[in-house]
Structures are given as C-alpha cells and as structure tokens.
C-alpha positions in Angstrom: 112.3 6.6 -89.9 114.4 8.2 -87.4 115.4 4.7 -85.9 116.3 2.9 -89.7 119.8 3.2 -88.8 119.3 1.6 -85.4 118.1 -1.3 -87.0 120.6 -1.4 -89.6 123.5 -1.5 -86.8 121.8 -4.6 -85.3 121.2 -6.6 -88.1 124.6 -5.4 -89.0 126.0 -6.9 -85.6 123.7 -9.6 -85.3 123.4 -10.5 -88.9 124.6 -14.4 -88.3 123.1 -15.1 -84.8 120.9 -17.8 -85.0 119.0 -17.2 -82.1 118.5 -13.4 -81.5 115.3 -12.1 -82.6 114.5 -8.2 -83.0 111.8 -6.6 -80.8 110.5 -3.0 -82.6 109.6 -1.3 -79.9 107.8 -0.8 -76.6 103.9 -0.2 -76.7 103.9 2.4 -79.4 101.9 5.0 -78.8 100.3 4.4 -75.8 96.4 4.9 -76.3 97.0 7.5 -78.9 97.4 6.5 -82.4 95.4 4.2 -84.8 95.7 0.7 -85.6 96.8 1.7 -89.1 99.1 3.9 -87.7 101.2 1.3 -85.7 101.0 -0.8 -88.3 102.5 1.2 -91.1 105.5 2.3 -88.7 105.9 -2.0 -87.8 105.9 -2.3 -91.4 108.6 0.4 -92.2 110.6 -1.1 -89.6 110.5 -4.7 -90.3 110.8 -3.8 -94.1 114.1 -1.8 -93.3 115.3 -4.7 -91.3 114.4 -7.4 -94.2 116.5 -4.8 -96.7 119.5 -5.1 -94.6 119.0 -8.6 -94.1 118.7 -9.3 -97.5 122.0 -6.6 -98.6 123.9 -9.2 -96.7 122.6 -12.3 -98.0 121.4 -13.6 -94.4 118.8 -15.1 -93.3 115.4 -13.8 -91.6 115.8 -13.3 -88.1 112.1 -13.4 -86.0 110.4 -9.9 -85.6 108.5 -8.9 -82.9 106.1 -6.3 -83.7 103.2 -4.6 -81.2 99.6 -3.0 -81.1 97.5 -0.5 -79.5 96.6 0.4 -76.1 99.8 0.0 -74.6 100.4 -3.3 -77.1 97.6 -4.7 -75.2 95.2 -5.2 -78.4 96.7 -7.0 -81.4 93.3 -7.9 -83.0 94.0 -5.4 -86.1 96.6 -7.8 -87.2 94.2 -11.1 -87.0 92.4 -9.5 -89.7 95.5 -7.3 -91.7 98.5 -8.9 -90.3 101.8 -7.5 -91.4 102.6 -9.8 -94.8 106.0 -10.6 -93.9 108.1 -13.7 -93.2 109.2 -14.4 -89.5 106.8 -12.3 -87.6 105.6 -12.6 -84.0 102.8 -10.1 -82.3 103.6 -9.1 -78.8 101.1 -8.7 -76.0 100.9 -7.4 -72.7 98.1 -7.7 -70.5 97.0 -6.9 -67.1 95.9 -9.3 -66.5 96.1 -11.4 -69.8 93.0 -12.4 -70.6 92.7 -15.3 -73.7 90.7 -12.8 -75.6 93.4 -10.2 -75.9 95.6 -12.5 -77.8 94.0 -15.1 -79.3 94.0 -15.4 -82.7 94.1 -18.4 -85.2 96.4 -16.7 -88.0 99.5 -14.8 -85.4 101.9 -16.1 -83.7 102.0 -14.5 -80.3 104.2 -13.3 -77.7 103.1 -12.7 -73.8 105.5 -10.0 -73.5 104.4 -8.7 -70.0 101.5 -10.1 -68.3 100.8 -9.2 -64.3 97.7 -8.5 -62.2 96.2 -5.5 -61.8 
C-alpha cells in the first residue's frame, strides 16, 4: 500500500495519454513469496489505479503485472488470472523458453529475455 499514491500521481499525470501503459513493478519478490502473494499485491495495485482512473472519468490504460521467480513464471495467472480489464503478464527469461510464457488465456509481455 505504501506505493497507492505513486500510482495515483501517474494516472493523475498520465490520465489522457493514449499510449502509455503502467508497469507495477520489477520482479517482486524475487524467489521469496507465493504465487498468491504477488497476486494479491498486482491486484491492490491495479485496483488502486482503476479507482483513480475511474475518479476521473478516463479510460483504462494497459497494466502490466508480473510473477514469481524473478517474474520468470506467470503460470499462476493461466489458471487465476487477475479479473481485470486491460491486463498484460510480463516475463523475463534467461533464456526464454515457450514454456515459461505460453498461455492460451494472458496476454504476455517478453519484458527481458537474454542468454544465460
């Protein structure tokens, strides 16, 4: 909750840019929390950005929201993805591998990719 305001000041700024899109965060946790732990803080976040976006009457800008393992493992959200409008899953692998990110139902993101 400590960054709600954060968000609020760029949908405040940003609030009629067409073509800016909000990423959450970087690789949350690292290894160390749960799926439903990352989840529930990408929820608060893009909820707190739809409240602001809705206060101003504007329309949904595209979230990015991330994983576990250093956002390298999305596959929580192919089977509880995050039941909001305009959201994108990021990934980062190294290297990417098709399995990683490869679901039917998200939208996805290659947000870093290299070899090892």
């Amino acid at each position: 909750m400590g960054t709600d305001p954060l968000y609020v000041a760029l949908v405040d700024s940003f609030a009629n840019s067409k073509f800016v899109l909000f990423g959450l965060t970087n690789e949350p946790g690292g290894n160390l929390l749960s799926n439903a732990t990352i989840a529930a803080s990408m929820r608060h976040a893009v909820d707190t950005i739809r409240a602001e976006e809705d206060r101003l009457g504007v329309p949904h800008h595209i979230i990015s929201v991330q994983g576990q393992t250093w956002t390298s493992d999305i596959s929580f959200y192919g089977t509880t993805p995050i039941a909001r409008d305009n959201i994108v899953y990021e990934v980062h692998g190294y290297p990417p591998t098709t399995a990683s990110y490869t679901y039917s139902n998200l939208p996805v993101i290659i947000g870093e990719y290299g070899s090892l």
